[in-house]
C-alpha positions in Angstrom: -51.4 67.9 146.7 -55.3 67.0 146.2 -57.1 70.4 146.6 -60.5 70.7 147.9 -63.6 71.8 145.6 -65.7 73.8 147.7 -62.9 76.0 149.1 -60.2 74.7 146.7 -57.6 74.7 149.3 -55.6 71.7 150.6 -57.5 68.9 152.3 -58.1 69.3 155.7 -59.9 66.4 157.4 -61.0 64.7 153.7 -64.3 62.6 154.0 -65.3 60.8 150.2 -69.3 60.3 149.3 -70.2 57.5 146.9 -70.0 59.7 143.9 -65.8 59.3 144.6 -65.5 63.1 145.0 -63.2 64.2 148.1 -63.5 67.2 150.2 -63.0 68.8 153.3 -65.0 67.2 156.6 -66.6 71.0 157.7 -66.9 72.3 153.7 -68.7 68.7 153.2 -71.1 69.4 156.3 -71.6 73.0 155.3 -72.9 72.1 152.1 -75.2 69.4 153.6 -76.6 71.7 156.1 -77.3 74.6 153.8 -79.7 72.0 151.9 -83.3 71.9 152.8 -83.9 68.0 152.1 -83.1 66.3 155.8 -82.4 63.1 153.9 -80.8 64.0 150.3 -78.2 66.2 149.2 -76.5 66.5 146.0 -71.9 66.6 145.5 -70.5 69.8 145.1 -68.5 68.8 141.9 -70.9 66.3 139.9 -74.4 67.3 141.3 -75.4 63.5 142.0 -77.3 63.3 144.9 -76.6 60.7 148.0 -78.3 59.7 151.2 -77.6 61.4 153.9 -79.3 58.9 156.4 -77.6 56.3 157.9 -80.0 53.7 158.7 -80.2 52.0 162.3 -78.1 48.6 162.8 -80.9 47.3 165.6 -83.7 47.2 163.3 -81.9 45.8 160.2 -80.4 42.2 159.8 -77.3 41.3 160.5 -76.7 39.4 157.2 -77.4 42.9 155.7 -74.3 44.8 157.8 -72.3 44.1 155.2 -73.8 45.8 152.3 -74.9 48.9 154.3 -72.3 51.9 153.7 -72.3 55.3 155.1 -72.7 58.0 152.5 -69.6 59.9 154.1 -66.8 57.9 155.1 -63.3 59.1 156.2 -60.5 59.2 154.0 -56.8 59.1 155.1 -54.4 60.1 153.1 -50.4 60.3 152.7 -49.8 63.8 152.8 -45.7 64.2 151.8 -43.2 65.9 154.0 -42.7 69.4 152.9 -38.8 69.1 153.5 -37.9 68.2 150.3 -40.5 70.4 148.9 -38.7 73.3 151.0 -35.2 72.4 150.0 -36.6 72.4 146.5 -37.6 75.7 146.8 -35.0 77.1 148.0 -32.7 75.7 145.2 -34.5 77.1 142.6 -34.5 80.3 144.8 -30.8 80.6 144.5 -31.0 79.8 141.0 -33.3 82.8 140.3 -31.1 85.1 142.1 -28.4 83.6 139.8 -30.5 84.2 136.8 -31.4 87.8 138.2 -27.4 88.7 138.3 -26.9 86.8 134.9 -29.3 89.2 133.9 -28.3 92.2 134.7 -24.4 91.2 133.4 -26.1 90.5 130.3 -27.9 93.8 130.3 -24.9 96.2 130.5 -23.1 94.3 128.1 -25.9 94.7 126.3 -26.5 98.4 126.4 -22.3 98.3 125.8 -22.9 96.9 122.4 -25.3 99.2 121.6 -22.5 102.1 122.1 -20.1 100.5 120.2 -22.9 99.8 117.5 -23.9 103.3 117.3 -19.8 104.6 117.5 -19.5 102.2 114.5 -22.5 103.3 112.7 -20.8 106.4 112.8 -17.5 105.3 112.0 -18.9 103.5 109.2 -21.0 107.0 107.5 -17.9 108.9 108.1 -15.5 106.1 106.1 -18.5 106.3 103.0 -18.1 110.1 103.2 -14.5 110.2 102.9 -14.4 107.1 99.8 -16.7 108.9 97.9 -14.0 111.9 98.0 -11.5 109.6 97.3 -13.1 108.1 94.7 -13.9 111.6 92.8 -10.1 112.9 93.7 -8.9 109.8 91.5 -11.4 110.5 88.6 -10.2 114.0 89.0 -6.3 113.0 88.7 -6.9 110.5 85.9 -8.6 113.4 83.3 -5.6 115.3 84.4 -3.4 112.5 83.8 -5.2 111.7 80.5 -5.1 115.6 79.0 -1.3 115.7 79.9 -0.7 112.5 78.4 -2.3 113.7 75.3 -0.6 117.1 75.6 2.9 114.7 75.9 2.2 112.6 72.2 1.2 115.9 70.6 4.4 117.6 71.8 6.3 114.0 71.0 4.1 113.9 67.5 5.6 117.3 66.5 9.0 116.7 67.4 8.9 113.6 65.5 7.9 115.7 62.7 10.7 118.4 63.0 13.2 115.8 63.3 12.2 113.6 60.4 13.8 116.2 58.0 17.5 115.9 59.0 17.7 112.5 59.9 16.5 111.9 56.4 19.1 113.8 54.7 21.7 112.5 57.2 21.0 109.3 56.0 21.1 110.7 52.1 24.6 112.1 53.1 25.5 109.0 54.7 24.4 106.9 51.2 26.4 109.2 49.4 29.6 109.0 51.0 29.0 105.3 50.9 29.3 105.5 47.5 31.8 107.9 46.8 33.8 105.5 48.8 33.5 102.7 46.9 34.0 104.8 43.6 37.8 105.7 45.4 38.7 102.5 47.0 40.0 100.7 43.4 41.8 103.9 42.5 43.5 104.1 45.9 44.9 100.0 45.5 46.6 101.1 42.2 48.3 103.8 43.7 50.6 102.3 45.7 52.6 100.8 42.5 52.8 104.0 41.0 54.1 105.5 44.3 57.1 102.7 44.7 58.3 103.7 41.0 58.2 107.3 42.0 59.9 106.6 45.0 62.8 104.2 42.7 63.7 107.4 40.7 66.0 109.7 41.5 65.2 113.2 43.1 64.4 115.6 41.0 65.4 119.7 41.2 63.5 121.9 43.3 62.1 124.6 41.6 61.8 128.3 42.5 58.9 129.4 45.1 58.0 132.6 45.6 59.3 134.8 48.4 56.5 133.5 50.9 56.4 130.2 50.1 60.1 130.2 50.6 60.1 131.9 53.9 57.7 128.7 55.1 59.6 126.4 53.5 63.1 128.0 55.7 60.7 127.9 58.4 59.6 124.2 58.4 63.2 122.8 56.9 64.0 121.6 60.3 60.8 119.4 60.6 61.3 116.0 59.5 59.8 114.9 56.0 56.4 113.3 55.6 56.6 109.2 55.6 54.4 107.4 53.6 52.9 104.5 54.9 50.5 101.8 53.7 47.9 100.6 56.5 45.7 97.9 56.2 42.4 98.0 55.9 40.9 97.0 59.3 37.0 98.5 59.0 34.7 99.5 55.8 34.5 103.1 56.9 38.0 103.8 58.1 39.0 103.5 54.8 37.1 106.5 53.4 39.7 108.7 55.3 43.1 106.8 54.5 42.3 106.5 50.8 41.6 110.4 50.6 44.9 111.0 52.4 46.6 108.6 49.6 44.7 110.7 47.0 45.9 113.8 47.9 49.5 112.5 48.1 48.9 111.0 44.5 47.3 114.1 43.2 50.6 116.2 44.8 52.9 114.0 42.7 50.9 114.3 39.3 51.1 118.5 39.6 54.8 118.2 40.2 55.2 116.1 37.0 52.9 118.6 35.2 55.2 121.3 36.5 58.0 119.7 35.6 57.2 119.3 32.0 55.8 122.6 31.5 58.9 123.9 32.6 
């Protein structure tokens, strides 16, 4: 909408001058009659000044009509219907109100958030509180888990120590019957001939014991006599214990013959 520049309001009425400026009919006239020249006056917007006197058709030619303008001529102009304009409006009315209750939706959730923000702020000092006392519990439990476990390999160190002694002369004794074993082991395999010849010959006579030994003797004489068997060796060690049985057998047999031939 074109605006007038004396009262810059809408055009009422709009008359144009030869400058090309527009304004209102009774602005335009009020602005000529506050002049004080009866034939000049000078546009409201440019200051270029125009004749207001219109000269008299009677006393000038007719080939001149033509050219002769008035200095302020009426102007019609299309002014729009202000339906649209009002439909318009009220649109954008109801999308303000919209806005407005968008708004204010957006607001309280807003001012929602910032509780939960500040509840999690919170939250979040009191879960740094409680890690820091974590944290220092564990560095607590691991120098007590480190000073036991040093109090454990001390106490495993010195029971080491104690028990280094036996085991060595367990393994000494162990060596040694080893030996002794194999030392016995040949003389035990020649026995057994000598103890098939004893058994070939006939029995010999008992000789006299002394009162005791006679009274376990008539005790035992109804338990069967000793059998002598020959085993074969099935394991290294067993044989330790068989071949000292045989040796004592043998070494029975050799004091009866010495008895015998003392006698």
């Amino acid at each position: 909408m074109a605006e007038c520049g004396i009262c810059l309001d809408i055009l009422r009425s709009p008359v144009s001058i030869p400058c090309g400026h527009v304004h209102c009919e009774r602005c335009l006239r009020g602005h000529i009659s506050s002049g004080s020249d009866a034939l000049k006056s000078a546009c409201p917007t440019c200051r270029k000044p125009f004749h207001i006197a219109t000269p008299d058709f009677v006393f000038v030619p007719p080939k001149y009509h033509d050219f002769i303008l008035p200095p302020v001529r009426k102007v019609y102009m299309d002014i729009p219907s202000i339906v649209a304009m009002t439909r318009e409006v009220d649109a954008l009315t109801q999308r303000l109100e919209g806005s407005a209750k968008e708004n204010d939706h957006l607001r309280q959730r807003c001012a929602h958030y910032k509780e939960r923000l500040e509840a999690v702020e919170s939250e979040k000092v009191a879960i740094i509180d409680q890690r820091a006392e974590v944290r220092q519990g564990i560095l607590d439990l691991r120098k007590k888990y480190d000073s036991l476990k040093k109090k454990y390999r001390e106490a495993q160190s010195r029971d080491d120590a104690r028990n280094t002694t036996p085991s060595r002369s367990l393994s000494r004794m162990d060596s040694q019957n080893f030996d002794t074993s194999h030392e016995i082991l040949p003389k035990v395999e020649e026995h057994p001939v000598s103890l098939q010849e004893l058994s070939s010959n006939p029995p010999r006579p008992k000789r006299t014991l002394p009162r005791s030994r006679l009274s376990n003797s008539m005790r035992c004489k109804d338990e069967p006599a000793p059998q002598i068997v020959k085993r074969q060796r099935t394991h290294r060690y067993s044989d330790v214990g068989s071949s000292s049985r045989l040796l004592e057998v043998v070494f029975a047999s050799d004091e009866d013959d010495s008895n015998e031939v003392d006698e």
